[in-house]
C-alpha positions in Angstrom: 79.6 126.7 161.8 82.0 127.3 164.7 82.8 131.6 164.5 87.0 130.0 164.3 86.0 127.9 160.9 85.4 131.9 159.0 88.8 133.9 160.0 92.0 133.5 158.0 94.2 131.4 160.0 91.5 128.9 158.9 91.8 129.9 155.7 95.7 128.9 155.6 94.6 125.3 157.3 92.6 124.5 154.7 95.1 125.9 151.5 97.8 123.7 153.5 95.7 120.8 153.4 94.6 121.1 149.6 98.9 121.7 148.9 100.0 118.2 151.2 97.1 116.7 148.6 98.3 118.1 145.5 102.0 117.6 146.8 101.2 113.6 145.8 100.0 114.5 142.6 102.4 114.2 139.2 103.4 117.9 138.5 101.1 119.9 136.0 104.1 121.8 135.3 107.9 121.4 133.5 106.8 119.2 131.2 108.1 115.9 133.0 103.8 114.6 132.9 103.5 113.6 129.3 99.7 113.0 129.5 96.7 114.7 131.0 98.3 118.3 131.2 99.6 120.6 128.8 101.7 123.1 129.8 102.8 126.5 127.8 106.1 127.2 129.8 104.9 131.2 129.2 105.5 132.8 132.4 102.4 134.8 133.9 99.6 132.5 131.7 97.9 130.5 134.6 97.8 133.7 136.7 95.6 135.7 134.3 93.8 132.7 133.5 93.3 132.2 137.5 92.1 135.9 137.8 89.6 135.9 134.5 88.6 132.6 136.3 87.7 134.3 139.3 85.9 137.5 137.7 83.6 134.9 136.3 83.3 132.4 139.0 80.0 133.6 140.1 78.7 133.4 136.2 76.1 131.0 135.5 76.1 130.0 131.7 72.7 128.1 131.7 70.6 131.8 130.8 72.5 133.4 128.0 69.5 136.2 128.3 70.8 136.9 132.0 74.5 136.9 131.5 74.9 138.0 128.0 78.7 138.2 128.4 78.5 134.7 127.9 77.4 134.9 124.6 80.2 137.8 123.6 83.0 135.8 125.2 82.1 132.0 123.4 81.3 133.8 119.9 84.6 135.4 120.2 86.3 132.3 120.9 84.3 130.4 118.7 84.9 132.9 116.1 88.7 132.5 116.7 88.7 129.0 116.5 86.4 128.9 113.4 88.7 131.3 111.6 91.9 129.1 112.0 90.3 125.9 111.4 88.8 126.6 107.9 85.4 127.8 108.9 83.7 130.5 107.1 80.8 133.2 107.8 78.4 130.3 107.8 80.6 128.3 110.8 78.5 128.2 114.2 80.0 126.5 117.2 79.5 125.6 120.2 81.7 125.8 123.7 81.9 123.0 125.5 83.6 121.2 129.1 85.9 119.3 127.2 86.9 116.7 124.5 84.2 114.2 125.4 81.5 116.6 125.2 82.5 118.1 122.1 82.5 114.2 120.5 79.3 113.5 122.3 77.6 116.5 121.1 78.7 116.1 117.4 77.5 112.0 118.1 74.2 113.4 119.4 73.7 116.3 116.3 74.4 113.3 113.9 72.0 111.1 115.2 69.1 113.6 115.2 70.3 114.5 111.8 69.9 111.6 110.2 66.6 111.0 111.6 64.6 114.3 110.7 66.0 114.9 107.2 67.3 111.4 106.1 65.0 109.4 107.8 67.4 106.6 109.3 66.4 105.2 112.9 68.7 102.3 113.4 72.1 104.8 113.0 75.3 103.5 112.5 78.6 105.5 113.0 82.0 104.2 111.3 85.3 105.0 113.3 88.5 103.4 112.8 89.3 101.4 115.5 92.1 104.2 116.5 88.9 106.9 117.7 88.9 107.9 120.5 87.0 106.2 123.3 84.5 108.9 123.4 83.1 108.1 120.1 81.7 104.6 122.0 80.5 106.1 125.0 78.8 108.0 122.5 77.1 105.2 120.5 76.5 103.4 123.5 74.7 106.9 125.4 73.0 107.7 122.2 72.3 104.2 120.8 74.0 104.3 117.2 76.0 101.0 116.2 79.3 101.0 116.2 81.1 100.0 112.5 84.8 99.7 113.3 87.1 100.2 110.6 90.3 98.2 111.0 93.8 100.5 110.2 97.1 99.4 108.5 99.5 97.8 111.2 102.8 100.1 109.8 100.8 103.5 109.4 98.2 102.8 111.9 96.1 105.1 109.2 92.2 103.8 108.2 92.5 102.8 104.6 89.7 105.6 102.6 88.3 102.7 99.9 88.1 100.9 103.9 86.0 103.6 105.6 84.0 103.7 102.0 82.6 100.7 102.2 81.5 100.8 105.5 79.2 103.7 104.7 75.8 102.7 104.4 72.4 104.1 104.4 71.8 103.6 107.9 75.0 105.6 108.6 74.5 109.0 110.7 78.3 109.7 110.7 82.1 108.8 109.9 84.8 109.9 112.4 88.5 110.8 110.9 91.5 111.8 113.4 93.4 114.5 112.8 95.5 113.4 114.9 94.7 109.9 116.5 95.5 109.9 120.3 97.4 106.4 120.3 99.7 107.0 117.3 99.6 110.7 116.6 98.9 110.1 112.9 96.2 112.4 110.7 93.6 109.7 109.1 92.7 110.3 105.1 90.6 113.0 106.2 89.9 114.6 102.1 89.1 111.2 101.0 86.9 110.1 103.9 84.8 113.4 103.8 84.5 113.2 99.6 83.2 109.8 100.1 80.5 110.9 103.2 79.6 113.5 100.8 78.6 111.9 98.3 76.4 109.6 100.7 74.5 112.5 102.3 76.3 111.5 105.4 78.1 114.0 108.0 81.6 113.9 108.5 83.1 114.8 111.7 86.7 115.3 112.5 88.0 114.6 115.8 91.0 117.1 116.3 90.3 117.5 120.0 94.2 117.2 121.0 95.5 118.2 117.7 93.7 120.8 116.0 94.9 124.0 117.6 98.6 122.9 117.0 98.1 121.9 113.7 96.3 124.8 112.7 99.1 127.4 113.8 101.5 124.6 112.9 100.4 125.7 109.1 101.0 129.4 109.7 104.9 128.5 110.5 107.6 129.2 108.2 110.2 126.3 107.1 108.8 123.7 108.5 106.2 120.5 107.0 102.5 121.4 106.5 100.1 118.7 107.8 98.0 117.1 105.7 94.4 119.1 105.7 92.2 118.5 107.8 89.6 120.9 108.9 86.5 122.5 107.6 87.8 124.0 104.3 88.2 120.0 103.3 85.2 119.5 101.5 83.1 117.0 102.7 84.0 117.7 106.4 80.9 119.1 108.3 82.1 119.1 112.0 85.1 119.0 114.1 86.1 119.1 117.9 88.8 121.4 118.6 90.4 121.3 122.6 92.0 124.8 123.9 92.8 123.0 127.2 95.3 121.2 125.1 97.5 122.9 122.7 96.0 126.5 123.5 97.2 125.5 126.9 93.8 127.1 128.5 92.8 125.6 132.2 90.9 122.6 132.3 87.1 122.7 130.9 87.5 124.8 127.5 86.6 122.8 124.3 85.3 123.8 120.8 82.7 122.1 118.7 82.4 123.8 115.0 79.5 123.0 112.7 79.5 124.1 108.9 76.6 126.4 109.7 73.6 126.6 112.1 71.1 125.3 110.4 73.2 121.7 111.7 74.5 122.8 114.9 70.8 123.1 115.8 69.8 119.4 115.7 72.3 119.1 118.6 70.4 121.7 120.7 67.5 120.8 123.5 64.5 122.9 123.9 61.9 122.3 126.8 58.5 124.2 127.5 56.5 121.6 128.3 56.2 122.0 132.3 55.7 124.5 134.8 58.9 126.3 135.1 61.3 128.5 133.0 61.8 127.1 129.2 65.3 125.4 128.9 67.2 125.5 125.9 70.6 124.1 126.0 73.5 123.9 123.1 75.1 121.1 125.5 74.5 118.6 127.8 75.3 120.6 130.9 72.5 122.4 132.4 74.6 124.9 134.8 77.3 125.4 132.7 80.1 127.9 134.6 81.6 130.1 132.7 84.9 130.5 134.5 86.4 128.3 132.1 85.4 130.3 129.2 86.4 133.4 130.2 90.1 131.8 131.1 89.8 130.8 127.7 88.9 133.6 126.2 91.9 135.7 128.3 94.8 133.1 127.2 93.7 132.7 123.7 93.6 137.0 123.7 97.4 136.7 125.4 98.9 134.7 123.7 97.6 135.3 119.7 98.5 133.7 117.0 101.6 134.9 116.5 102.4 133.1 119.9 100.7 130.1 118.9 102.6 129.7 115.9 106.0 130.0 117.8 104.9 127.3 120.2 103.8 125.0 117.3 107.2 125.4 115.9 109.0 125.2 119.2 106.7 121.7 119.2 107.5 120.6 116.1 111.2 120.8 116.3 110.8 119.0 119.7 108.7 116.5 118.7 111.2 115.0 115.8 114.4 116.2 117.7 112.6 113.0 120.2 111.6 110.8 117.0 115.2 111.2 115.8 116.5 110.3 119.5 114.4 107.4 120.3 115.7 105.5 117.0 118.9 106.1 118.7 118.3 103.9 121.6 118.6 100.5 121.7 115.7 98.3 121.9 112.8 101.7 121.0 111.6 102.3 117.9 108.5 104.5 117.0 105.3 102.8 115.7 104.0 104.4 112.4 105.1 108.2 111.2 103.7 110.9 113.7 102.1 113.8 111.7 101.7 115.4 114.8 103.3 116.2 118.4 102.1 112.5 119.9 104.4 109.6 119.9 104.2 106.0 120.5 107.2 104.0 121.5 107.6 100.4 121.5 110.1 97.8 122.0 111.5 95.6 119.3 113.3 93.5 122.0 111.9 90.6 123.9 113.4 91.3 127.1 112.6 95.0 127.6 108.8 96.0 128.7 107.8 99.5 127.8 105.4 99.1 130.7 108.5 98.5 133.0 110.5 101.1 131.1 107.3 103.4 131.7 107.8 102.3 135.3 111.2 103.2 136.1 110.7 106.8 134.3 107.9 107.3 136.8 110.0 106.9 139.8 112.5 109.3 138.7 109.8 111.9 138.6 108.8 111.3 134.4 105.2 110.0 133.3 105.0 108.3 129.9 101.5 106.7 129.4 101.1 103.3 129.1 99.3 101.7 126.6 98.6 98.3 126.2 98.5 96.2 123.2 95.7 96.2 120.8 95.0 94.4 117.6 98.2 95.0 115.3 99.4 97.9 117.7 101.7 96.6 120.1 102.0 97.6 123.8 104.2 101.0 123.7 104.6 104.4 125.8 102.6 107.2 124.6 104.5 111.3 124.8 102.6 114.0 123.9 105.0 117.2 123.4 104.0 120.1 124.8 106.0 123.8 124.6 107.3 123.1 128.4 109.4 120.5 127.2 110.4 121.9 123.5 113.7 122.8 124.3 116.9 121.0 122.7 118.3 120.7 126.0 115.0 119.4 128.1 114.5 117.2 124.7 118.0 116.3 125.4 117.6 115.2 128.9 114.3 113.3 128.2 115.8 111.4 125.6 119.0 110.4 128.2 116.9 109.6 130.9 114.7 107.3 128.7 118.1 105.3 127.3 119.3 105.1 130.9 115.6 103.4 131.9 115.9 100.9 128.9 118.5 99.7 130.7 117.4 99.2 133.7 114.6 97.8 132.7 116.2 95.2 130.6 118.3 94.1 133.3 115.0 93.9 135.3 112.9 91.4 132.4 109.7 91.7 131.1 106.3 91.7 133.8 104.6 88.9 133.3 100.9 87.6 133.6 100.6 83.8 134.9 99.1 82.1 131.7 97.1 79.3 134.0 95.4 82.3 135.7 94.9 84.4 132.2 93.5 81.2 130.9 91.2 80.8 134.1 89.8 84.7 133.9 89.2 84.1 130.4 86.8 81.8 131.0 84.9 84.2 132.8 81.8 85.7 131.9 81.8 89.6 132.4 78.6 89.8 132.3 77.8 87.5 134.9 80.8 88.7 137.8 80.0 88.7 141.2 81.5 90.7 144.0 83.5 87.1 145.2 84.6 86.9 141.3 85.8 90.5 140.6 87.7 90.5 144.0 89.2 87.8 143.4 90.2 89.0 139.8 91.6 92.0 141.2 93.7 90.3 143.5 95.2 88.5 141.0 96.1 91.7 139.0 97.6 93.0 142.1 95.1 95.5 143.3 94.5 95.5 146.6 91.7 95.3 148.4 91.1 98.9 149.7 91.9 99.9 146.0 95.7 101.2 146.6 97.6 100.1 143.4 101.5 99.4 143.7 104.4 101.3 143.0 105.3 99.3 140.3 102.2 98.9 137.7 103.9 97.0 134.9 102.6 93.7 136.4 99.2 95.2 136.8 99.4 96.2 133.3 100.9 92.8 132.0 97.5 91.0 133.6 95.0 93.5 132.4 96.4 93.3 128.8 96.6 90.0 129.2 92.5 89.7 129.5 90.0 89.5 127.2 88.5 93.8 126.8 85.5 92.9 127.9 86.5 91.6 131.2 89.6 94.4 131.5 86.4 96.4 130.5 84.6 94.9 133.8 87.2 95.3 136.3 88.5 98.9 135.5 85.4 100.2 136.9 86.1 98.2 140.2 89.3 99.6 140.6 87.9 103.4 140.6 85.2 102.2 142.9 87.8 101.3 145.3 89.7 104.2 144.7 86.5 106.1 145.7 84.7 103.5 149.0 84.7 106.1 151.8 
């Protein structure tokens, strides 16, 4: 390496270069990104978790025996999480990269559950059609059949006697929300795990965006307790808590809880059979760094539960100060009743497009996700509330920028999807795309050819929702391929 390429002017190129990247990136901060980030507002927070970050970045999480700081750090915060989520001295958990991992590894532990002390080797797993995505890649990694359970179009809730009868003995698990991502509603958790009980069959709740809200949520005075939800609900024998959401940790900081060890260990991967060192991992990663962890562990220590609880409130308050507002504005309304700090808006007016609404927010510096019809849920903008935003006033401001884009978009129309060319990519079989075929697919939707993707993404959106899933399933994949062709 050229001598110039180690001093610090160098140094200062290369942070300039990573700032002009990030500079066409939403913001992670201010609360205007109402997806993907979650952001406390507390002032000093991501500069102790930065430094905890560093003193750990070196830390290799693989060989607890080597770095047993590991293994103080993840039982603390295990132990933290365990005591707020209605574990008891019998809880062991598990720390994990994120959501998806926590789901996957509660999918795997199921699965080899079922097998060694029930005996079932064709496994089933029942989800309401409102789980998470992470659940499937789950079935489909660890070959379990997927039992969808359908929810009811006003609630957007799983019926229980629903979920009931689609336990069978062939099931290795049933997966309750608490809340749902799409709708932010809490599923019938107490009925779902008294019926898994009494089939032998684990129960795991999926409060990876929720839980840590909820939780200190319960702690605050004069407001509405959630409905339970966690471990001390009978019946419940796992559940997937996310700090890098509501306990506003950096990215990579998740929490799986078992009811106690003996189960968390069917999850766990032992090998001695060849010539090197024996590997035992409680995850799927091998290397697992534990710079994450010990940020983790720092914010959770900072900011207590006594913070927590202010930020749920702050959250709360936010969250139906927007409900209350959005009813307000002609041509919204909110689908189902939100137990928790997630919101889905839709239109009840034939002329105005969330996904156009979602469009004009976006250029005046606001992301709402989009999310496109499915089944009895119509195509709406999801907000997820986080304590950067919970303030009357930015509430306030939201709420008038949103009426001002209904507007706008109205006098704009709805994006539309040609129905000869959704009837003519309907007939196509995903399975059997070529590269001519999905090109020409893409095109259509209005991606271009070196993958850039307009301004404007309603009309993108209006095609892809337009398609049959599996083929949406097909080209989404291409899309991020582009994105990533060097």
């Amino acid at each position: 390496m050229p001598q110039e390429h180690l001093s610090a002017p160098y140094d200062d190129i290369l942070l300039a270069r990573l700032g002009a990247l990030r500079a066409a990136d939403l913001p992670v901060h201010g609360g205007r990104t109402m997806a993907y980030v979650y952001d406390s507002g507390l002032a000093g927070l991501d500069e102790l978790a930065t430094r905890a970050q560093a003193v750990f970045a070196g830390v290799n999480g693989l060989d607890m025996t080597v770095f047993p700081s590991v293994v103080t750090l993840e039982n603390d915060v295990v132990g933290q999480a365990a005591a707020l989520l209605g574990g008891t001295r019998a809880t062991a958990g598990t720390f994990t990269s994120g959501g998806t991992e926590s789901c996957l590894l509660a999918v795997l532990t199921a699965r080899e559950y079922a097998e060694r002390v029930r005996g079932v080797t064709a496994p089933e797993i029942v989800l309401p059609v409102t789980a998470h995505a992470a659940f499937h890649k789950a079935a489909r990694l660890f070959g379990l059949r997927v039992v969808s359970v359908p929810v009811d179009p006003r609630t957007f809730r799983p019926a229980a006697a629903d979920m009931t009868a689609a336990l069978t003995d062939r099931t290795a698990l049933v997966v309750v929300s608490a809340p749902s991502y799409a709708h932010g509603v809490v599923d019938p958790v107490t009925e779902v795990a008294a019926a898994a009980a009494g089939r032998g069959v684990l129960c795991h709740v999926d409060a990876c965006i929720g839980g840590w809200y909820l939780g200190h949520r319960r702690l605050a005075a004069g407001i509405p307790q959630p409905p339970p939800f966690d471990l001390a609900v009978p019946g419940v024998t796992s559940l997937s808590v996310d700090l890098h959401k509501y306990g506003y940790t950096p990215k990579g900081a998740s929490v799986l809880l078992f009811r106690d060890a003996e189960l968390r260990r069917h999850g766990w991967f032992a090998h001695a059979s060849w010539p090197g060192y024996p590997v035992v991992n409680a995850t799927l990663q091998g290397t697992k760094p534990a710079g994450p962890l010990a940020a983790a562990w720092a914010v959770l220590q900072r900011v207590g539960a006594v913070g927590y609880t202010e930020l749920a409130r702050r959250v709360h308050l936010a969250t139906r100060q927007l409900i209350e507002g959005i009813g307000r504005i002609d041509g919204l309304r909110v689908l189902g009743e939100p137990d928790a700090s997630l919101v889905a808006v839709a239109s009840d007016d034939p002329g105005l497009d969330p996904f156009v609404v979602a469009d004009e927010m976006r250029l005046r510096g606001w992301y709402l996700q989009p999310q496109p019809a499915f089944g009895e849920s119509p195509a709406n903008l999801h907000l997820t509330v986080t304590a950067a935003v919970a303030t009357p006033e930015r509430i306030a401001g939201l709420l008038g920028e949103l009426a001002a884009a209904t507007v706008r978009a109205r006098a704009l129309g709805p994006a539309a999807a040609d129905p000869g060319i959704v009837e003519l990519a309907a007939a196509l079989d995903p399975d059997t795309l070529g590269p001519a075929e999905v090109a020409l697919a893409l095109e259509v939707a209005g991606v271009a050819p070196d993958g850039a993707l307009p301004e404007r993404m309603a009309p993108v959106l209006a095609v892809l929702q337009a398609l049959p899933p599996r083929l949406t399933e097909r080209l989404l994949p291409e899309v991020v391929s582009r994105l990533y062709t060097r």
